[in-house]
Structures are given as structure tokens and as C-alpha cells.
ROZA-673273 format. One record per residue: residue in one letter; x, y, z of N, C-alpha, C in turn. Coordinates in Angstrom, 1 decimal. Example, Ala and Ser with C-alpha at 12.3 -4.5 7.8 and 13.67 -1.06 7.14 Angstrom:
<atoms>
A 13.2 -5.7 7.8 12.3 -4.5 7.8 13.2 -3.3 7.8
S 12.8 -2.2 7.1 13.7 -1.1 7.1 12.9 0.0 7.9
</atoms>
This chain:
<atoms>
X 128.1 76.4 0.4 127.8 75.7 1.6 126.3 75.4 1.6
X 125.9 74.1 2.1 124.5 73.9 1.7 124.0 74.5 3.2
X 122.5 74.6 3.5 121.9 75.2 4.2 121.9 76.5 4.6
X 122.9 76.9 5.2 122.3 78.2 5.6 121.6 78.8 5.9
X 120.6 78.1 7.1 120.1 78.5 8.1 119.3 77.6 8.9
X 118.6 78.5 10.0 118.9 77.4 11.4 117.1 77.1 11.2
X 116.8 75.6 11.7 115.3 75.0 11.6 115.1 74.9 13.5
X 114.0 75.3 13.3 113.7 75.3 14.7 111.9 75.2 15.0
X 111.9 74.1 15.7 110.7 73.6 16.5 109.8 74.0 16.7
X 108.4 74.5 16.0 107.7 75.6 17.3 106.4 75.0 17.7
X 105.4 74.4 18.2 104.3 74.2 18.6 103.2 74.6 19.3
X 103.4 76.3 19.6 102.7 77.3 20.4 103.0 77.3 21.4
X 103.6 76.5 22.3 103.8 76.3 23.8 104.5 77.0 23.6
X 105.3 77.3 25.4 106.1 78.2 26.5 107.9 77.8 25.5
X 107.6 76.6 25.7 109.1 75.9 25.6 109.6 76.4 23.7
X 108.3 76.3 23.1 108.6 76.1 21.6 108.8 77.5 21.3
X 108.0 78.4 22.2 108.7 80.2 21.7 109.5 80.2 22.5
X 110.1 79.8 23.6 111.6 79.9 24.1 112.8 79.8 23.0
X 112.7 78.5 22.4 113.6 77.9 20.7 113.6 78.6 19.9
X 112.5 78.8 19.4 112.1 80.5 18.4 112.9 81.4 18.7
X 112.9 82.5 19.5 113.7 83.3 20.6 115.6 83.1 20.2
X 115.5 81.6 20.9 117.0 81.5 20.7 117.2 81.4 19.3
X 116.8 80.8 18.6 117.1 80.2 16.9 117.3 82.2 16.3
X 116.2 82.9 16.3 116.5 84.1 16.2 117.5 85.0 16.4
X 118.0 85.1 17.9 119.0 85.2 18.5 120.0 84.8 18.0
X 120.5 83.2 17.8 121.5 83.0 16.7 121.5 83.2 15.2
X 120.1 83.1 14.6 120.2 83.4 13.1 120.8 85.2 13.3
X 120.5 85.9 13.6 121.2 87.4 13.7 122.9 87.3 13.6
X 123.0 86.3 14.7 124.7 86.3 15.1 125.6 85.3 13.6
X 124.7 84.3 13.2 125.4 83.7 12.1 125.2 84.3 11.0
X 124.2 85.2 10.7 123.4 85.8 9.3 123.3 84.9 8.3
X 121.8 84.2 9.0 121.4 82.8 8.3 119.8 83.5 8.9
X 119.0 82.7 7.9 117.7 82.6 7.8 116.8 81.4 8.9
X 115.8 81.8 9.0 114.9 81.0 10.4 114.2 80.4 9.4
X 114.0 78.6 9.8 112.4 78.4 8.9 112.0 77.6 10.2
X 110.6 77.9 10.9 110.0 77.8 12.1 109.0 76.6 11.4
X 108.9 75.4 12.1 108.4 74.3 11.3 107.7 73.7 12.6
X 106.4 73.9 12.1 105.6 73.1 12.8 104.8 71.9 12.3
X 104.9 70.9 12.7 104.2 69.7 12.2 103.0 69.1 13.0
X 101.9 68.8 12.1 100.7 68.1 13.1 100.3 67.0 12.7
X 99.3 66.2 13.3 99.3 65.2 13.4 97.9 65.2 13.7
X 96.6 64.9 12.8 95.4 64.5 13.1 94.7 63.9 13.7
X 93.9 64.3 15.3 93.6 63.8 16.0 92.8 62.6 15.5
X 92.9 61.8 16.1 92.3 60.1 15.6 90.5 60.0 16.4
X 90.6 61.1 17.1 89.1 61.1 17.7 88.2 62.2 16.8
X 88.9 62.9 16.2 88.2 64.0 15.2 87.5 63.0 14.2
X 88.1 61.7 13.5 87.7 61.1 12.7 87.2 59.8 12.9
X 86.4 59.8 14.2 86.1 58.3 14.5 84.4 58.7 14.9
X 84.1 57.6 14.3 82.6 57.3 15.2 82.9 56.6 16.0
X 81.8 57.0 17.6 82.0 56.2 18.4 80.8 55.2 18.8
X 80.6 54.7 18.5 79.1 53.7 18.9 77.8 54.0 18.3
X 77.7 54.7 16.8 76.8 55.5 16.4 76.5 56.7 16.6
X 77.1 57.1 17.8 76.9 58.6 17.9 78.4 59.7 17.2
X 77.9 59.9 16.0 78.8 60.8 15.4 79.5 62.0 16.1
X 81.1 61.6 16.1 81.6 62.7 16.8 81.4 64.0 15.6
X 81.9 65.3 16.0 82.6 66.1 15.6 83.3 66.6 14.2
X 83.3 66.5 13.0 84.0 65.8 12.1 85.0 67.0 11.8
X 86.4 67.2 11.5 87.2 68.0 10.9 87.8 67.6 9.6
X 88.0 68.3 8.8 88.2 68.9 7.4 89.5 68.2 8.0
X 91.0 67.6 7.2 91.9 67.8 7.1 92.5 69.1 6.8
X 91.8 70.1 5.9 91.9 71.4 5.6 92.2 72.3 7.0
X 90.7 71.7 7.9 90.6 72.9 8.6 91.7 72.5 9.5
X 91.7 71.2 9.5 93.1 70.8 10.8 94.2 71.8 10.2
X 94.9 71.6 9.0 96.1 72.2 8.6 96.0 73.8 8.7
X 94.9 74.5 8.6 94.7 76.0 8.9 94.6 76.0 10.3
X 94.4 75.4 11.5 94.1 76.3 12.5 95.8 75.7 12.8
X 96.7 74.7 12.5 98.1 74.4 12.9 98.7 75.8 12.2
X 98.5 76.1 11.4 99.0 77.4 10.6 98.7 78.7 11.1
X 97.7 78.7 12.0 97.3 79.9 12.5 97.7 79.9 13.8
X 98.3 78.9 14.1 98.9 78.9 15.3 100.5 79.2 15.5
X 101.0 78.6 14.4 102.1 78.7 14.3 102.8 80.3 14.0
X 102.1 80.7 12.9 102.2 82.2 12.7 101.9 83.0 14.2
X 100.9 82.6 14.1 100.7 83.5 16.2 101.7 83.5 16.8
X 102.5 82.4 16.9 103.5 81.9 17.8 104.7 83.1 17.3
X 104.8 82.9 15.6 106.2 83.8 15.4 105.9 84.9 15.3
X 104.2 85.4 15.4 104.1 87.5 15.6 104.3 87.7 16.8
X 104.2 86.8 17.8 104.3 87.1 19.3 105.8 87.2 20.1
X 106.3 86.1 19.2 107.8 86.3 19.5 108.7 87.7 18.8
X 108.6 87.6 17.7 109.0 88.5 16.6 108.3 89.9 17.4
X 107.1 90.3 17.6 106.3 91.5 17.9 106.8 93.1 17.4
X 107.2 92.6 15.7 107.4 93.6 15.3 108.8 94.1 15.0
X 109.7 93.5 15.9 111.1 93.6 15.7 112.1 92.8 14.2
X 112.3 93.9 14.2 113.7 93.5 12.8 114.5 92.0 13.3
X 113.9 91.0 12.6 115.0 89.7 13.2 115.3 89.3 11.8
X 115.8 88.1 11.5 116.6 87.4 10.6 115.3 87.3 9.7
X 115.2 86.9 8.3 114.4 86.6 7.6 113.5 85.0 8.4
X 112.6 84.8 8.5 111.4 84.0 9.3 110.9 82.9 8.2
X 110.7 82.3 7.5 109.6 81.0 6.9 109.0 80.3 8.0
X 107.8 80.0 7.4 107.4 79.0 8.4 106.8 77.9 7.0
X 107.0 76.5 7.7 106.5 75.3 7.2 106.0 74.8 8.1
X 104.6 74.0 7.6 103.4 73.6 8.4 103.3 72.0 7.8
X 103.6 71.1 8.2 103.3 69.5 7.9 103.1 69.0 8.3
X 102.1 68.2 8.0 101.3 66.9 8.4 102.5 65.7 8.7
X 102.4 65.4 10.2 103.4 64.3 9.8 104.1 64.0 11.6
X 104.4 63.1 12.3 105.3 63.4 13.4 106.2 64.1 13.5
X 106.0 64.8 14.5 106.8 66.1 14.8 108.6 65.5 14.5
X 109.1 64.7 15.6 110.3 64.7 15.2 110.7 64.1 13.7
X 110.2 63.7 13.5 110.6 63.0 11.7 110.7 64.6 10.8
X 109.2 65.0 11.3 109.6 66.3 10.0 110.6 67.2 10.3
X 110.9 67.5 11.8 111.7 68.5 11.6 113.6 67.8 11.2
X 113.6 66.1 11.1 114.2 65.8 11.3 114.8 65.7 9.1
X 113.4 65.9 9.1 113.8 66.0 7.1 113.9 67.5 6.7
X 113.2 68.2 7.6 113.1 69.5 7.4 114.7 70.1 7.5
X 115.4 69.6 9.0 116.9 70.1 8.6 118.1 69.3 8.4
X 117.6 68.7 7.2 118.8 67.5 6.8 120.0 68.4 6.0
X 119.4 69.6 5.7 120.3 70.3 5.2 120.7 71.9 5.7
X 120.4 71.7 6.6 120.2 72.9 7.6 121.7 73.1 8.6
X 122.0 74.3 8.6 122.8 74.4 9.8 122.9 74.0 11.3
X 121.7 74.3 11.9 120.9 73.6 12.9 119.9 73.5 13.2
X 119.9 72.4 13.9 117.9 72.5 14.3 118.1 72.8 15.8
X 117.2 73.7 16.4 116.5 74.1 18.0 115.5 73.5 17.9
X 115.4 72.6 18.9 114.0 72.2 19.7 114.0 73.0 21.3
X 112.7 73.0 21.5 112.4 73.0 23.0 112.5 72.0 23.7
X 112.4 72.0 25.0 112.1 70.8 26.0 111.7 70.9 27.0
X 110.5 70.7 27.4 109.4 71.0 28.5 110.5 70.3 30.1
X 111.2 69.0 29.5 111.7 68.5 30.6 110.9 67.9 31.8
X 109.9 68.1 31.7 108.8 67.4 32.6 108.3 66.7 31.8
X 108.3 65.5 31.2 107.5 64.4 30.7 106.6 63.7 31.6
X 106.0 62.2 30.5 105.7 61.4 32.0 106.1 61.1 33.3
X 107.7 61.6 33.4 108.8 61.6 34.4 109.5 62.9 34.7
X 109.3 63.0 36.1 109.9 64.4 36.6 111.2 65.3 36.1
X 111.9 63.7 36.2 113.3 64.0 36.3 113.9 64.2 35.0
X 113.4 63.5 34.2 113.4 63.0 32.1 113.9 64.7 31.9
X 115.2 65.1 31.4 115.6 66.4 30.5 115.0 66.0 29.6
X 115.0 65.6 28.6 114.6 65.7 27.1 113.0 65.0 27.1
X 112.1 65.2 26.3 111.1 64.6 25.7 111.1 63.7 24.1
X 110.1 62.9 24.0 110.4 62.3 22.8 110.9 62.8 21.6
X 110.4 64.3 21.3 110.8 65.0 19.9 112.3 65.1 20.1
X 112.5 65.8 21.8 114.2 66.3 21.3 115.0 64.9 21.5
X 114.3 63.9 22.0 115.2 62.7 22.2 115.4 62.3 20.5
X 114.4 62.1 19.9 114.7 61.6 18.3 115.5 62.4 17.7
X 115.4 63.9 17.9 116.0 64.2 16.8 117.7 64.6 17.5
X 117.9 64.8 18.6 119.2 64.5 19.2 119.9 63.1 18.2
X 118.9 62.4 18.4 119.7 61.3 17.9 119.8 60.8 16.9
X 118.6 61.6 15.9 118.7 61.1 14.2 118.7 62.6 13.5
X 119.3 63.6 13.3 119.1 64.9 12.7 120.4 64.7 12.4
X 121.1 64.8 10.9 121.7 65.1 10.2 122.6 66.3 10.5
X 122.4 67.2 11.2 123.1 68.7 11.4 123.3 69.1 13.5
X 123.9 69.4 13.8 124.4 70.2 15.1 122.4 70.5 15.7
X 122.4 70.0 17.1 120.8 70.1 17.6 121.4 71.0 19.1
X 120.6 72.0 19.4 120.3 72.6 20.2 119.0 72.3 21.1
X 119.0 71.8 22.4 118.1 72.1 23.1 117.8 72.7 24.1
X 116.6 73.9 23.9 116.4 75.1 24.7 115.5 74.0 25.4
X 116.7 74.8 27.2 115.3 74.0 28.6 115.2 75.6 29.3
X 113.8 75.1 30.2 113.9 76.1 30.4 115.0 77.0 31.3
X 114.9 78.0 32.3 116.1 78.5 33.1 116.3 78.2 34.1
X 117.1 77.5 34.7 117.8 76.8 35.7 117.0 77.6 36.9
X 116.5 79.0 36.9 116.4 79.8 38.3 115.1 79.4 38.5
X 114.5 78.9 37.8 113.2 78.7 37.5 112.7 77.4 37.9
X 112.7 77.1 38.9 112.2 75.6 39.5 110.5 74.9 39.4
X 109.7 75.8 38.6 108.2 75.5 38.6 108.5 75.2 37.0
X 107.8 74.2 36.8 107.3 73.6 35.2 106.6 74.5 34.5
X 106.8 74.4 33.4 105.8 75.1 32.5 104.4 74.7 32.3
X 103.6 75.8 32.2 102.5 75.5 32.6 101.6 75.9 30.9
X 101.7 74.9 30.0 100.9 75.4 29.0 100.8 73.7 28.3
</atoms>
């Protein structure tokens, strides 16, 4: 059986170690492997002059290490030491919902988060879990937050 195991969302936020959490939680129950996939996207102001006054400049390099140093943070803080399912992480340059949408084309399932507060109060899903709800190849999970919990996430 191809895949065998579950791809899941993570982007440092509240919402994305929520998915982490749960993807965990089920990789245990199915005894399948986690690959925690974070994808970035290079700020367009890091690499622009603005009117002769030189912004700031970043390395592509350094872009892709500090997304990797975040993302690992993200799964020692969740993980914090506990025995869970075997962990990978993949780090790609690339729109979030496309990669995780290639990442589990052969995957059992994919978890995303969902802040659920977009531009719009009311909006359940955001753009990543709306794309890949609707183009991901395998069974999609979206962790919202908990119903008892009426204040938005604050990160």
C-alpha cells in the first residue's frame, strides 16, 4: 500500500501545532509515520530596492534556515520529548497549499490547521485548507480550533 503515513501542515502558529498534535495522535493509532511539511515563500520586500534606498537583503539560504529553524521548534515543542510516531520534516520553497498538496499525493492523509478567522469572521477554512480540501489526492483533515473557545487565535 503506497503511503503510509499522515502529511501534516505546520507553520509555527497556534493552529499549525494544534494539526501537529492531532496528525501525531493519529499516526500512533494507525502506526504510520509523520512528515511535518512546512513550505515558505520569499518575502518580495527582502529582495527589492525601494527608491535607491537599499532595503535589507536576505540570502535565499538564510530564508530557508530560519523556515527550518522554525519548523523543528514547532515539532520539539509539540513532541517535548515524548515517544510519538517517527517525525520527518520537509522544508520547501514554494506555496504552502501546492506543496503540501504534492507532498501528500501519496500519503494517507494530510492535516491542516485553520485559524478560521480570515479576512472574514465567519470564513471556517482559510486559503491553504480551502485548496487543498479541494485538490489533495488523499482523505484531508481540518483541525479548527475548540468549539468552547470563542476568542481567535492570537499568533
Amino acid at each position: 500500500m503506497a503511503g503510509r503515513r499522515i502529511v501534516v501542515g505546520i507553520d509555527g502558529s497556534t493552529h499549525g501545532k494544534t494539526a501537529l498534535s492531532w496528525a501525531l495522535d493519529e499516526a500512533r493509532l494507525r502506526g504510520t509515520s509523520v512528515a511535518a511539511v512546512h513550505a515558505w515563500q520569499c518575502p518580495s520586500v527582502a529582495l527589492t530596492d525601494y527608491g535607491g534606498a537599499a532595503m535589507p537583503m536576505l540570502s535565499i539560504d538564510e530564508v530557508e534556515k530560519a523556515a527550518e529553524a522554525m519548523a523543528r521548534a514547532s515539532i520539539d515543542e509539540v513532541t517535548a520529548g515524548a515517544t510519538f510516531p517517527r517525525v520527518s520534516l520537509i522544508v520547501r520553497q514554494g506555496n504552502p497549499a501546492q506543496v503540501l498538496i504534492e507532498e501528500a499525493k501519496d500519503a494517507d492523509l494530510l492535516v491542516v490547521g485553520s485559524r478560521g478567522y480570515g479576512g472574514f469572521r465567519g470564513m471556517l477554512l482559510g486559503s491553504v485548507s480551502t485548496n487543498v480540501v479541494h485538490h489533495a489526492a488523499c482523505p484531508v483533515v481540518v483541525i479548527h480550533r475548540p468549539r468552547y473557545d470563542e476568542t481567535p487565535w492570537n499568533d
